[in-house]
N, C-alpha and C positions, 0 to 999 in steps of 0.2 A: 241356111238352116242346117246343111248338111253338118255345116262345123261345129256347130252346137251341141248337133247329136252325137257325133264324135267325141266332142270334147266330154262330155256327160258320161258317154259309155264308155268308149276308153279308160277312163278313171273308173272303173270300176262297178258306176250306175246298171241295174238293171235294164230291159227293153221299159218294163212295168214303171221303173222310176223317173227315165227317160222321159217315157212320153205324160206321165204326171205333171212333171218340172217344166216342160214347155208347152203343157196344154194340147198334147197334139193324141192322135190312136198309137197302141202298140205296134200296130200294125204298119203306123207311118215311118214308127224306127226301126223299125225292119227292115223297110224297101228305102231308110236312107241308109242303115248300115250296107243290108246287101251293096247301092247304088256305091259307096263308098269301098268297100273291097273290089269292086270288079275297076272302079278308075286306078285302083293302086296295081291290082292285077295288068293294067292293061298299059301299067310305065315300067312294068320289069320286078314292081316291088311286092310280091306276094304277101297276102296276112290270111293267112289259115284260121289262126286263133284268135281268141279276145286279147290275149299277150300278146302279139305277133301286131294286131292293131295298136293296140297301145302303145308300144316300142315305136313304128311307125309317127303316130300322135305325136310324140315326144320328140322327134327327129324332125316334123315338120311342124313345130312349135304349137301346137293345139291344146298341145297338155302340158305343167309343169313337170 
């Protein structure tokens, strides 16, 4: 699921639109984004921003 949410918000999607799109709370794409910065955090590759995610996405093929 987490890829999903990724792939959604990375591109640009809202938390709002996110969690619309897969039926799930805002609040659930929250704690998979959070859940998703801290494993990138924790292989050396920081993402600060929603750019900084994205970029990452796109490097490990999640996003076009």
């Amino acid at each position: 699921r987490e890829a999903q949410v990724l792939a959604l918000y990375a591109s640009g999607a809202t938390a709002e639109t996110v969690a619309a799109e897969l039926f799930i709370s805002r609040n659930t794409v929250t704690d998979h984004v959070r859940n998703i910065r801290a494993k990138y955090v924790g292989l050396g590759r920081d993402v600060r921003s929603k750019t900084g995610l994205y970029k990452r996405a796109v490097e490990d093929g999640f996003v076009d």
